[in-house]
C-alpha positions in Angstrom: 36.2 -298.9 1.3 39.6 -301.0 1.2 40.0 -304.0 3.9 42.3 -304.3 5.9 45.5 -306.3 4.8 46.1 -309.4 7.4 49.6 -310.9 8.3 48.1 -314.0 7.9 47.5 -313.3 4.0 50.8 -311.7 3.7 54.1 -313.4 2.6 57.7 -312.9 1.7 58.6 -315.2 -1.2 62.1 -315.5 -3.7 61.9 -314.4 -7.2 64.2 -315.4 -9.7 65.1 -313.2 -12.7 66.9 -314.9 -15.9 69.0 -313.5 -17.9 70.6 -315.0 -21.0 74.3 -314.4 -21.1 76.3 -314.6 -24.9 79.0 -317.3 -24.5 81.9 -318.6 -26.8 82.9 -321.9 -25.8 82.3 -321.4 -22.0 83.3 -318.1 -21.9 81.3 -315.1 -21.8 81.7 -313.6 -24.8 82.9 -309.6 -24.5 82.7 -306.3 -25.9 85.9 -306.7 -27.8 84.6 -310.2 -29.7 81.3 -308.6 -30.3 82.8 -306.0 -31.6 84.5 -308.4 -34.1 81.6 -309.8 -35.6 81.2 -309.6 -39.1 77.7 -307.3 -39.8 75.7 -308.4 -42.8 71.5 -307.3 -43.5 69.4 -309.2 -41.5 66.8 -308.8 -43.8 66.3 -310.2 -47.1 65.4 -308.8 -50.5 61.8 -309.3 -49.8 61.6 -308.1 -46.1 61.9 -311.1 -44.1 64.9 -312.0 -41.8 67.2 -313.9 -43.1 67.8 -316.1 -39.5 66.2 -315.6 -36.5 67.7 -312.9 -34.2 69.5 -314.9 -30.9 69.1 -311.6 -29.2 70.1 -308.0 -28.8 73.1 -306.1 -27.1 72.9 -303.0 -25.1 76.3 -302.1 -24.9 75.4 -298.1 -26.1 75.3 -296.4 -22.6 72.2 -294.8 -23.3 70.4 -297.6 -24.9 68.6 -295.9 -27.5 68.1 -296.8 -31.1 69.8 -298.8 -32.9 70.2 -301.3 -31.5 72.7 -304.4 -32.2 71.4 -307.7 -33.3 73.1 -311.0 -33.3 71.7 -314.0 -35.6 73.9 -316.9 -37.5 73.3 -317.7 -41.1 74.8 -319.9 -42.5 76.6 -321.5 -39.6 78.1 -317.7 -38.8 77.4 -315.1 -36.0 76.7 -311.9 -37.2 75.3 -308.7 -35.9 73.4 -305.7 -37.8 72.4 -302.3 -36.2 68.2 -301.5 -36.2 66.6 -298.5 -35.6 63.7 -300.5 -34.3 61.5 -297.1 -33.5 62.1 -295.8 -37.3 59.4 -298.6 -38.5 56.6 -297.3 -36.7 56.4 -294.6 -39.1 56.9 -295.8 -42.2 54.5 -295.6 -45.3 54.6 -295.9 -49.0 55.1 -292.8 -50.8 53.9 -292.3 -54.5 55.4 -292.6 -57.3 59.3 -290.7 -58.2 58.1 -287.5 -59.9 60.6 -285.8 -62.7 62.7 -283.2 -60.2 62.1 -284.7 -57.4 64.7 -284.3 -54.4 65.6 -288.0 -54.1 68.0 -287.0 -56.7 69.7 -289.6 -59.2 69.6 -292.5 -56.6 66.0 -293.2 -57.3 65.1 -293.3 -60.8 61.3 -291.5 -62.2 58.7 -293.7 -62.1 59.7 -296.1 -59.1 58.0 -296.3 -55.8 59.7 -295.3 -52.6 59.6 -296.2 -49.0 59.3 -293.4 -46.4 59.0 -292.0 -43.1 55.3 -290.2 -42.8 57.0 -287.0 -42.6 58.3 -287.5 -46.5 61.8 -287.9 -45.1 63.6 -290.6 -46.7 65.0 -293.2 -44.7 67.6 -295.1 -46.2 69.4 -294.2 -49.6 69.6 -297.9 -50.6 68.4 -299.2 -53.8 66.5 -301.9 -51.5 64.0 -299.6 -51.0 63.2 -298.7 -54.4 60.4 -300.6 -56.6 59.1 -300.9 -60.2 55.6 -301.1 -58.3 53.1 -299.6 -55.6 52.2 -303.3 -54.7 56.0 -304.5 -54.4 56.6 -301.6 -52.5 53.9 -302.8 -49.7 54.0 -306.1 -49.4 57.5 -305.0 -48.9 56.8 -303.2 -45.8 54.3 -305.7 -44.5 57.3 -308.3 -44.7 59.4 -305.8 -43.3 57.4 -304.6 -40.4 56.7 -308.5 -39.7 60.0 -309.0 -39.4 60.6 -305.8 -37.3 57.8 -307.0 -34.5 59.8 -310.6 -34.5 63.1 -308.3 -33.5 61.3 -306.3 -31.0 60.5 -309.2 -29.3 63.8 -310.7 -29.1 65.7 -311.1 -25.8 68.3 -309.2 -24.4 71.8 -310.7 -24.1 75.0 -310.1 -21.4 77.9 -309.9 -22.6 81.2 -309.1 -20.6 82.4 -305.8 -20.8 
């Protein structure tokens, strides 16, 4: 049985939300300078991010993957697209066979990552390894990385 709830236990109280707004100088930075940023890979050649990410802009209306990062190396602002939700299923697959449909891009013998489904997810030669064990402490760096970015903020910018 629930007790009764009292006036005397109840109160009204004000919440404040924060939100962390992009600015250049003291302006708000827009969708037009975003925009303008230069992209570049935040990830390096063994997985990890090169800088960590300041935050995330929503400015797709339906906010669905990818979504655009912004991180400075270097003393620059950049900003690189992620499909965030394409990492959770990602695997090693085995060795390049002879005739295999990842065609001339990924030479016989070299180890591949995949989606579970044996899709391939990105064409890049990033992706492709002399060895099993490069291949997953690849994705362990990778999907390290990828848990730092899903934790970054959101940020405002002006549209």
């Amino acid at each position: 049985m629930m007790k009764e709830l009292l006036v005397s236990n109840a109160s009204i109280s004000t919440a404040t939300v924060g939100i962390q707004v992009m600015r250049i100088g003291t302006k708000q930075m827009t969708l037009a300078v975003f925009r303008q940023l230069p992209t570049k890979d935040i990830f390096d050649q063994y997985g990890y991010l090169l800088a960590p990410a300041w935050g995330w802009v929503n400015y797709d209306r339906d906010g669905r993957s990818p979504k655009p990062f912004v991180f400075s190396y270097e003393g620059i602002l950049y900003r690189d697209r992620i499909d965030l939700e394409a990492y959770d299923n990602l695997s090693v697959k085995a060795q390049v066979k002879e005739g295999s449909y990842y065609g001339p891009r990924v030479p016989t013998g070299k180890w591949i990552i995949t989606l579970s489904d044996n899709d391939w997810i990105y064409p890049d030669i990033n992706w492709v390894w002399t060895s099993e064990e490069g291949a997953r402490t690849h994705l362990a760096n990778r999907l390290i990385s990828v848990a730092m970015l899903k934790a970054a903020p959101q940020l405002f910018i002006a549209v």
